[in-house]
mmCIF file as gemmi writes it, N, C-alpha and C atoms, coordinates in Angstrom:
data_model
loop_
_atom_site.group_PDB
_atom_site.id
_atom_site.type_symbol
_atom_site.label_atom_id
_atom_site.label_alt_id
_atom_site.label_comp_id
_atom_site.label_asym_id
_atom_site.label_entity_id
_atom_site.label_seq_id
_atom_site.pdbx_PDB_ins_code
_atom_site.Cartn_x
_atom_site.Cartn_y
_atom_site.Cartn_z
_atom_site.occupancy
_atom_site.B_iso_or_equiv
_atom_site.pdbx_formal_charge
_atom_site.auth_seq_id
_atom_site.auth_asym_id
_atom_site.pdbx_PDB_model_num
ATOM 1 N N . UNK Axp A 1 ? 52.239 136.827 -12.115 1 0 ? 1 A 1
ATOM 2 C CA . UNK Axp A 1 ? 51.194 135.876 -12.412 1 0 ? 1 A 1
ATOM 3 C C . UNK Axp A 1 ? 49.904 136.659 -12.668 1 0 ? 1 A 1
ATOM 4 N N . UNK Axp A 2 ? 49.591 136.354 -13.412 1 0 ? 2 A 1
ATOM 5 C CA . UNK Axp A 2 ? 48.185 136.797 -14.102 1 0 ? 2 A 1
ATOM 6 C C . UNK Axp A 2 ? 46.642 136.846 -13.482 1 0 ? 2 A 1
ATOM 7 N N . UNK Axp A 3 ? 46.043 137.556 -12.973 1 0 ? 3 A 1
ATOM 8 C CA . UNK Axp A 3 ? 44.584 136.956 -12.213 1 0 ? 3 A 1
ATOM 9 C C . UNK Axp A 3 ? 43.75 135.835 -13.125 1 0 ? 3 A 1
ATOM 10 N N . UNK Axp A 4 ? 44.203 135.736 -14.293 1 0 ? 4 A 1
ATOM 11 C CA . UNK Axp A 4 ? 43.607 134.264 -14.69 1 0 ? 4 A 1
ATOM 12 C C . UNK Axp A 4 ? 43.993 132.717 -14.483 1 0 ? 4 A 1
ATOM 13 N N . UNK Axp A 5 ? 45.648 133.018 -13.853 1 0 ? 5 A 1
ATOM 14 C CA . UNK Axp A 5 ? 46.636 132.214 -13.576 1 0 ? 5 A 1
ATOM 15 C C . UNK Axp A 5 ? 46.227 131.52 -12.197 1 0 ? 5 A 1
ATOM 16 N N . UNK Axp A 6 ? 45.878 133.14 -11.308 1 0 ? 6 A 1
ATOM 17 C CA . UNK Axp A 6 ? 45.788 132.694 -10.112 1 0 ? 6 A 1
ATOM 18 C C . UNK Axp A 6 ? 44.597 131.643 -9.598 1 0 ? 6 A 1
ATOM 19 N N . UNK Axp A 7 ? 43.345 132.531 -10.327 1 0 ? 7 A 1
ATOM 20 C CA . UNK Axp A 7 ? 42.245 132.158 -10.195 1 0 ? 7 A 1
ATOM 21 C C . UNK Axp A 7 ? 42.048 130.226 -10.671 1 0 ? 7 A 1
ATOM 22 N N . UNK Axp A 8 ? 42.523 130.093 -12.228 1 0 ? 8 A 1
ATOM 23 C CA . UNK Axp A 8 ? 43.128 128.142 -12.273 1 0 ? 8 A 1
ATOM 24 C C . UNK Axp A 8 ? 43.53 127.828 -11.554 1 0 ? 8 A 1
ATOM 25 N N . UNK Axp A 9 ? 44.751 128.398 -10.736 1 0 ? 9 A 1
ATOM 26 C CA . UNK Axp A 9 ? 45.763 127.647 -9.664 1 0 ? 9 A 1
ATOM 27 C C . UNK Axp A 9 ? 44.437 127.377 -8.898 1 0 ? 9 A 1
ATOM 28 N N . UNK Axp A 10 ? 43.581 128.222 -8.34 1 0 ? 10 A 1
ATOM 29 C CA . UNK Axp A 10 ? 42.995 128.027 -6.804 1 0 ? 10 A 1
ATOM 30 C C . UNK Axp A 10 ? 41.858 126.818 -7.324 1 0 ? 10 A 1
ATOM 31 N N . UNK Axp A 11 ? 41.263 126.81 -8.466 1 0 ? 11 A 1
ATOM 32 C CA . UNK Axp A 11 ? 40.289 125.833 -9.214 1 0 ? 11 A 1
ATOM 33 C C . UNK Axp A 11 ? 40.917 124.374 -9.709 1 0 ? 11 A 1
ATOM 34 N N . UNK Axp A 12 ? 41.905 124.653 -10.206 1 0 ? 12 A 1
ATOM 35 C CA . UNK Axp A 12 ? 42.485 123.559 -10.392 1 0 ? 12 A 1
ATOM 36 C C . UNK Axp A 12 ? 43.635 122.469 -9.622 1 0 ? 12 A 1
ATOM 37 N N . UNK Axp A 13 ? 43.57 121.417 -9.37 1 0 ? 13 A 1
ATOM 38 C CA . UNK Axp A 13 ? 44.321 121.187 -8.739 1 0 ? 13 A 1
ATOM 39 C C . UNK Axp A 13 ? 45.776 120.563 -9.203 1 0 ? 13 A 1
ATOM 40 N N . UNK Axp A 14 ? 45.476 119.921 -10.805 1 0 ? 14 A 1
ATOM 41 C CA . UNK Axp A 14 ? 46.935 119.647 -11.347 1 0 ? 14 A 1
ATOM 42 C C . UNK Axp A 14 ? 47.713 121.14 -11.83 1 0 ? 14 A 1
ATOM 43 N N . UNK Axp A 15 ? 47.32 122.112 -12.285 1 0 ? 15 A 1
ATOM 44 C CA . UNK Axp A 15 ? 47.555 123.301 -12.509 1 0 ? 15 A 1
ATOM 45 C C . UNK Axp A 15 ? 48.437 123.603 -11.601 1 0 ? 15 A 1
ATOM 46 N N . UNK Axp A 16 ? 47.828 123.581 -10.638 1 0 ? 16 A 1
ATOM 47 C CA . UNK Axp A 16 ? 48.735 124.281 -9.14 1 0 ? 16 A 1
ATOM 48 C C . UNK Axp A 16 ? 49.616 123.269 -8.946 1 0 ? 16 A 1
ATOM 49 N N . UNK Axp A 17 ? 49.378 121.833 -9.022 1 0 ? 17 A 1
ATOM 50 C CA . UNK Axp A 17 ? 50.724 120.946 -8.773 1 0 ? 17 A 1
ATOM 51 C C . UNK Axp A 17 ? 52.096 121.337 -9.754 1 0 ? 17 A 1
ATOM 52 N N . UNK Axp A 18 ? 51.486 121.665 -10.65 1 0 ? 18 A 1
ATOM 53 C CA . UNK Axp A 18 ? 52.572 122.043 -11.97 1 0 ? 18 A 1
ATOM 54 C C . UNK Axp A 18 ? 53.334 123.371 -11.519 1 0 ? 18 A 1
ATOM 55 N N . UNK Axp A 19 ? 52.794 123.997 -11.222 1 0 ? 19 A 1
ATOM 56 C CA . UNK Axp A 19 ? 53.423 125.174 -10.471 1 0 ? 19 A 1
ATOM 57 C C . UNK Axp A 19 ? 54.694 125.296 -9.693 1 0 ? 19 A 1
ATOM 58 N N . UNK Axp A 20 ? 55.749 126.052 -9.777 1 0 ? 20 A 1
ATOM 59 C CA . UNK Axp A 20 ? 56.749 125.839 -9.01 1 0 ? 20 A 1
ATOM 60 C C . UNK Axp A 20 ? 56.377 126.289 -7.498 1 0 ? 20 A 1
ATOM 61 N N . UNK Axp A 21 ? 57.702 125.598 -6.352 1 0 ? 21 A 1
ATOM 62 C CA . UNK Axp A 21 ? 57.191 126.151 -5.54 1 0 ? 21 A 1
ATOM 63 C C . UNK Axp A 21 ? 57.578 128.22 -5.028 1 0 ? 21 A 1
ATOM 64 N N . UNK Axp A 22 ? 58.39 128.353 -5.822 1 0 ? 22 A 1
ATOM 65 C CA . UNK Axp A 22 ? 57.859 129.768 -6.016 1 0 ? 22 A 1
ATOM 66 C C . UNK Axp A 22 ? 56.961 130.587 -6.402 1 0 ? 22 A 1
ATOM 67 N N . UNK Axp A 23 ? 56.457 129.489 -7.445 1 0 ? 23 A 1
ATOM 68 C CA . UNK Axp A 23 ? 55.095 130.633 -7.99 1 0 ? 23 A 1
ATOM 69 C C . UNK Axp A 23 ? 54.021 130.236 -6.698 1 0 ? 23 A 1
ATOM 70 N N . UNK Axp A 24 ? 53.806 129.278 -6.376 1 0 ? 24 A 1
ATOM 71 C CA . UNK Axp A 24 ? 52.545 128.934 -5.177 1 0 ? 24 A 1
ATOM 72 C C . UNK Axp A 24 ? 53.245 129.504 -3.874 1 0 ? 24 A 1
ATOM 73 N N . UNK Axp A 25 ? 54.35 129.589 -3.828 1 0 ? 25 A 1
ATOM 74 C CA . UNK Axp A 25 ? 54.576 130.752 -3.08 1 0 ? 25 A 1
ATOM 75 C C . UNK Axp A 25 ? 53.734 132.017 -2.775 1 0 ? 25 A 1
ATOM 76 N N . UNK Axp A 26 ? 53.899 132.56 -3.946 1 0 ? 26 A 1
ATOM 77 C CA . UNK Axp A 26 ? 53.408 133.535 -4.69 1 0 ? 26 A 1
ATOM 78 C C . UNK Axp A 26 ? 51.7 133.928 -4.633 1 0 ? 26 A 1
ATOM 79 N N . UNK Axp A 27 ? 51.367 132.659 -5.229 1 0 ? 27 A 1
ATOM 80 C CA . UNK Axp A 27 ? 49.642 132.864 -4.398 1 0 ? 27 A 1
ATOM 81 C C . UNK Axp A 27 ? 48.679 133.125 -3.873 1 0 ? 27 A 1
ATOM 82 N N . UNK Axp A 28 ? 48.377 134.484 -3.853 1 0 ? 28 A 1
ATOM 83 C CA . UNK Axp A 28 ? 47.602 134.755 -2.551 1 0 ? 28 A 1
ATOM 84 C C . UNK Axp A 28 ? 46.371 134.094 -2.147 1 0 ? 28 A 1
ATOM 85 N N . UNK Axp A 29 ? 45.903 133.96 -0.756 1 0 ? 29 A 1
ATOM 86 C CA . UNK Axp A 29 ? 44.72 133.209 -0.578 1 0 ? 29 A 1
ATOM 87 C C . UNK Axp A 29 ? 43.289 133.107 -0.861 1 0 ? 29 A 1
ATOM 88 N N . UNK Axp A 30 ? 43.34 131.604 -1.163 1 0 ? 30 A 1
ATOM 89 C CA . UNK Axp A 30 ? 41.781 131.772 -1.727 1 0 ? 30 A 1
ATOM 90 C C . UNK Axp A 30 ? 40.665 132.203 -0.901 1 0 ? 30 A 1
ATOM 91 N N . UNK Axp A 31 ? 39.889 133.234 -1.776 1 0 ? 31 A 1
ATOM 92 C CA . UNK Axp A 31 ? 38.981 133.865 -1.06 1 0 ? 31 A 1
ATOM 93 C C . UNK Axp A 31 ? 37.944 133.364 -0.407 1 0 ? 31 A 1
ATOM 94 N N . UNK Axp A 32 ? 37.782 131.974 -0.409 1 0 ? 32 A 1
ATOM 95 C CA . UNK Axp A 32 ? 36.661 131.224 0.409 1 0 ? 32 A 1
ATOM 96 C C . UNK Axp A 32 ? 37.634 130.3 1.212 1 0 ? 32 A 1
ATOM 97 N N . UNK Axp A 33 ? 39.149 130.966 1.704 1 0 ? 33 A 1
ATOM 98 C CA . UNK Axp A 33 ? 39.645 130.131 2.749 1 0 ? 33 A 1
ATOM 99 C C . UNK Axp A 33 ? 39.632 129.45 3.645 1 0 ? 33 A 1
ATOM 100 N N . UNK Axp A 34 ? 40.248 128.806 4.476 1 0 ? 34 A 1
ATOM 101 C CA . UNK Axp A 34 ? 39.879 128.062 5.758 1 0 ? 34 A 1
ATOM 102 C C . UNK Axp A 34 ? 39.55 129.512 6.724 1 0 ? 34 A 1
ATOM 103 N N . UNK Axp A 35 ? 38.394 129.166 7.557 1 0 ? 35 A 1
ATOM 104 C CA . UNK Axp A 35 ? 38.142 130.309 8.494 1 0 ? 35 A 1
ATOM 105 C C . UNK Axp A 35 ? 38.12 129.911 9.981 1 0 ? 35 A 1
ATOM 106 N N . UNK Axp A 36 ? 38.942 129.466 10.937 1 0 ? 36 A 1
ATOM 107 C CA . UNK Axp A 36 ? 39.152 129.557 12.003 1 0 ? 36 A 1
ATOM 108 C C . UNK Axp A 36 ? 38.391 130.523 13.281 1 0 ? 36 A 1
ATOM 109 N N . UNK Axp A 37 ? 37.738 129.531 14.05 1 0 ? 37 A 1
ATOM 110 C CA . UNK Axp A 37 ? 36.533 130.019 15.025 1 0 ? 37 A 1
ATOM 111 C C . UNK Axp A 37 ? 37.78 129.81 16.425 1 0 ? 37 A 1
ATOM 112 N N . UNK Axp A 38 ? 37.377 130.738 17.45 1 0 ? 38 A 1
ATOM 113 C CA . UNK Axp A 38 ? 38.103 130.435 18.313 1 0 ? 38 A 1
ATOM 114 C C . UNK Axp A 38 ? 37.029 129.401 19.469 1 0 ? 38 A 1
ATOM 115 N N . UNK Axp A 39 ? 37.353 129.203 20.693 1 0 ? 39 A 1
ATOM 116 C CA . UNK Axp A 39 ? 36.15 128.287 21.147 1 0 ? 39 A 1
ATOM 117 C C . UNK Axp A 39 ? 34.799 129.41 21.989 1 0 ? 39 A 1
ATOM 118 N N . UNK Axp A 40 ? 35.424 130.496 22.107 1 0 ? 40 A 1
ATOM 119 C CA . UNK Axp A 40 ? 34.571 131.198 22.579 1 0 ? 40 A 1
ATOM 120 C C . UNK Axp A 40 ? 33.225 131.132 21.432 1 0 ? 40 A 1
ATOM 121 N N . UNK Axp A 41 ? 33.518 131.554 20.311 1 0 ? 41 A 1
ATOM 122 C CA . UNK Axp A 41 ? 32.608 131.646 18.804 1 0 ? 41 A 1
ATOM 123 C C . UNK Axp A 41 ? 32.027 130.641 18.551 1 0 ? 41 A 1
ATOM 124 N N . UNK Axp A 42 ? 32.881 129.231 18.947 1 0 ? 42 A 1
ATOM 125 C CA . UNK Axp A 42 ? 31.381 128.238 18.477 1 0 ? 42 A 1
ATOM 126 C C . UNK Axp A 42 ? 30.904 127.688 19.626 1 0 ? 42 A 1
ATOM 127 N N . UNK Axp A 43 ? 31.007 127.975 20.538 1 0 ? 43 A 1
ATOM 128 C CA . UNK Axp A 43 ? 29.93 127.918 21.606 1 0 ? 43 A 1
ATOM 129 C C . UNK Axp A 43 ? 28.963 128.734 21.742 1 0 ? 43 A 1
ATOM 130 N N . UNK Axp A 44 ? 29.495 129.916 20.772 1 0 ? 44 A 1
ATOM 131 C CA . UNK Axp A 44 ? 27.831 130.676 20.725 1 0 ? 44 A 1
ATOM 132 C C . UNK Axp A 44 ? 27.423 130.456 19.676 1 0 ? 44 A 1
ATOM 133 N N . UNK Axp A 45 ? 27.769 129.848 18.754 1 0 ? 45 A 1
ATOM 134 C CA . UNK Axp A 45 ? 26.655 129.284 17.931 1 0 ? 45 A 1
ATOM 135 C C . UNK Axp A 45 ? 26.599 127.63 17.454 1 0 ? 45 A 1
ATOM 136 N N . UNK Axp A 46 ? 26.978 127.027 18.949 1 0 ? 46 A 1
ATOM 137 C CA . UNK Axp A 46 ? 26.471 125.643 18.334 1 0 ? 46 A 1
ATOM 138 C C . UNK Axp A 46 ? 25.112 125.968 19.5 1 0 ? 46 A 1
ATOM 139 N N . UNK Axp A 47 ? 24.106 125.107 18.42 1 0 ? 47 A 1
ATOM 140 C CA . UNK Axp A 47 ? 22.634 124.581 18.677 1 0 ? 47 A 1
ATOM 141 C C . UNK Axp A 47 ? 21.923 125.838 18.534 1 0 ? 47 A 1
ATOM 142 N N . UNK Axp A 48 ? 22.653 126.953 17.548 1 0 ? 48 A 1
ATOM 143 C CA . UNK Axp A 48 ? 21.864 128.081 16.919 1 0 ? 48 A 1
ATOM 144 C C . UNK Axp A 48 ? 20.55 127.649 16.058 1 0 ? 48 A 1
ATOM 145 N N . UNK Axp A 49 ? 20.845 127.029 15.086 1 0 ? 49 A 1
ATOM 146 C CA . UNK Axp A 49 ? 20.606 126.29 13.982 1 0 ? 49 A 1
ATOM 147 C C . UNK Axp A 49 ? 19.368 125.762 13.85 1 0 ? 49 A 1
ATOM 148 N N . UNK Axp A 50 ? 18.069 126.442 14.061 1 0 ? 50 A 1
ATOM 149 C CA . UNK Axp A 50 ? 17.361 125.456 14.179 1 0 ? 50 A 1
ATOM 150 C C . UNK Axp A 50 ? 16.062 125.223 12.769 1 0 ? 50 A 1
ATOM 151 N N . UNK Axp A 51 ? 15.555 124.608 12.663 1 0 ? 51 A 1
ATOM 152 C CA . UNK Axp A 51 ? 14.694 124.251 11.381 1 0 ? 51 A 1
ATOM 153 C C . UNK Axp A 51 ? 13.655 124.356 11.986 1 0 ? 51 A 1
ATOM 154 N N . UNK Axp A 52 ? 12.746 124.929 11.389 1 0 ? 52 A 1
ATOM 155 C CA . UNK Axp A 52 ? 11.047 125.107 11.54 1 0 ? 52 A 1
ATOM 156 C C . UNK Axp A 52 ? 10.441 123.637 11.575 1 0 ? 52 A 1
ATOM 157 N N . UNK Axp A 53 ? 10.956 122.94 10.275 1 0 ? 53 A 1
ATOM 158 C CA . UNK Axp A 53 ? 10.277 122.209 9.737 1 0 ? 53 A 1
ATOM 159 C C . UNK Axp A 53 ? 11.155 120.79 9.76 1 0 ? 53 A 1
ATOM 160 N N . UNK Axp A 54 ? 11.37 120.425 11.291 1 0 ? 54 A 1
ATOM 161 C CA . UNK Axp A 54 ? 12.771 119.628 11.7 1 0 ? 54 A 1
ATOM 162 C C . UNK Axp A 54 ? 11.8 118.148 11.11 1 0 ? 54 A 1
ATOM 163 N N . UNK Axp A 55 ? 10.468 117.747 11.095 1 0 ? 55 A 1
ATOM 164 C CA . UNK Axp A 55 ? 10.344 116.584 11.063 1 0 ? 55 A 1
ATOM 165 C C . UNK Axp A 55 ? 10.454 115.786 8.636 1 0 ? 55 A 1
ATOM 166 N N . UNK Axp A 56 ? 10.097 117.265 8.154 1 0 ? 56 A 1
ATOM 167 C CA . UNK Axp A 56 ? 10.681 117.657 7.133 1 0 ? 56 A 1
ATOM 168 C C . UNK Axp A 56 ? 11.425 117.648 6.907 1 0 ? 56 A 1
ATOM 169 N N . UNK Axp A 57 ? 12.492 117.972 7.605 1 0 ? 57 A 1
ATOM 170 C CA . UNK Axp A 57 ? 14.373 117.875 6.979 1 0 ? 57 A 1
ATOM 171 C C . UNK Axp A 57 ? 15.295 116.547 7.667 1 0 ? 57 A 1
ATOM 172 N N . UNK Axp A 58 ? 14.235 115.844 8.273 1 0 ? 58 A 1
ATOM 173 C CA . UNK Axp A 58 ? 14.678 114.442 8.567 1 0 ? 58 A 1
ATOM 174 C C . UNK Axp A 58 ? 14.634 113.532 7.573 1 0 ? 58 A 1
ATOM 175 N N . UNK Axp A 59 ? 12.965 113.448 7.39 1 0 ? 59 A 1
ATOM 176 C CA . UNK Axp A 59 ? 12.437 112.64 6.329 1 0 ? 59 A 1
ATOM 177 C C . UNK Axp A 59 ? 12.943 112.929 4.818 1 0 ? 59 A 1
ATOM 178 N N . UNK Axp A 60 ? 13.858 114.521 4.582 1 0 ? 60 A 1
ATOM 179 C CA . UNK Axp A 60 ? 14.304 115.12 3.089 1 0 ? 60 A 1
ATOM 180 C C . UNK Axp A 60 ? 15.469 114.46 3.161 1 0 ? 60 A 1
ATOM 181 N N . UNK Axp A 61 ? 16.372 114.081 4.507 1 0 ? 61 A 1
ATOM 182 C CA . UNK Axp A 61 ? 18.112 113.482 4.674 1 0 ? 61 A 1
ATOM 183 C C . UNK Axp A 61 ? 17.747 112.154 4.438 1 0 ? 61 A 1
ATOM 184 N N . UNK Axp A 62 ? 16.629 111.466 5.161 1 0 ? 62 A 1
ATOM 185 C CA . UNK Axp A 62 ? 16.653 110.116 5.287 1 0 ? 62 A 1
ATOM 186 C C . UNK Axp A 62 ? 16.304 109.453 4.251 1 0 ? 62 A 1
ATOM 187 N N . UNK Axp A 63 ? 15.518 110.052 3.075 1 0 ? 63 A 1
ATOM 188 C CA . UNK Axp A 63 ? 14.807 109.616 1.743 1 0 ? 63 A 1
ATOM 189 C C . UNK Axp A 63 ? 15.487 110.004 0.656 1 0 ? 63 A 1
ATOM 190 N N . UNK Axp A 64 ? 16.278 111.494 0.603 1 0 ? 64 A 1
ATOM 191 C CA . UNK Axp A 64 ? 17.081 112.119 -0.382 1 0 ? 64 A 1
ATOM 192 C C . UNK Axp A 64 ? 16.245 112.689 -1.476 1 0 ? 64 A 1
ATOM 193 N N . UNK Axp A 65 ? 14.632 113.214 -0.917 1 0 ? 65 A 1
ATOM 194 C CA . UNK Axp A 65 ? 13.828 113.87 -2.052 1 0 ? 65 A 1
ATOM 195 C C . UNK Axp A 65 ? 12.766 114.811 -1.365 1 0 ? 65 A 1
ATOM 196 N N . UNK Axp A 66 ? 12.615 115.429 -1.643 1 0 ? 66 A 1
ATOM 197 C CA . UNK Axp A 66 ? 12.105 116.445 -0.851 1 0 ? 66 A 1
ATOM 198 C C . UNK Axp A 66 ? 10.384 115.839 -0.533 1 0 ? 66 A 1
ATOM 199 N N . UNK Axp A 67 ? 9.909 116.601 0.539 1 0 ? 67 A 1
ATOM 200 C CA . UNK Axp A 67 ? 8.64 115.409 1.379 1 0 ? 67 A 1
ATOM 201 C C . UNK Axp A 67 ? 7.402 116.724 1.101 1 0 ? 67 A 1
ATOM 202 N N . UNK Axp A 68 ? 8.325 117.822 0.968 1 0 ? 68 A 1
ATOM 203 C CA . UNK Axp A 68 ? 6.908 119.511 1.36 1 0 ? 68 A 1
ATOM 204 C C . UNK Axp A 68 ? 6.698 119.581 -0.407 1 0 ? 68 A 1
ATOM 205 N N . UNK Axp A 69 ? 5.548 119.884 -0.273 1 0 ? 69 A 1
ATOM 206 C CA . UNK Axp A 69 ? 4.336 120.228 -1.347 1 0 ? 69 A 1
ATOM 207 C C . UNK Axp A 69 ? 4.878 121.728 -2.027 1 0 ? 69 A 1
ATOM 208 N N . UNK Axp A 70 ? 4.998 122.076 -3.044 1 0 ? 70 A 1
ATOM 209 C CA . UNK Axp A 70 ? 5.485 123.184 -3.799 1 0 ? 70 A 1
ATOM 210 C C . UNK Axp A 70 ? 4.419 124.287 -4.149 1 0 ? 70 A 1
């Protein structure tokens, strides 16, 4: 399979249905795969996350347009 083959398969999704299941066999994984945290890892980084400008990125979710001056 071709790296242009592969690269459709991973973009496309009827492409890859068309595919036998040997060739998706075949497949190797897409490079922005599923990435698996164990629980130790996201307990150190949940409530990392924090925003400067938290009353800003309320009012940017809750309205859907940005509120800060350019």
């Amino acid at each position: 399979m071709s790296k242009a083959d592969i690269i459709r398969a991973w973009k496309d999704p009827f492409y890859r249905a068309s595919l036998s299941a040997e060739q998706r066999a075949l497949l190797p994984d897409h490079p922005a795969a599923l990435v698996e945290l164990d629980d130790e890892q996201l307990r150190s980084t949940s409530g990392s996350a924090l925003t400067t400008a938290q009353q800003c990125t309320e009012y940017t979710f809750n309205n859907f347009r940005s509120c800060c001056p350019k």
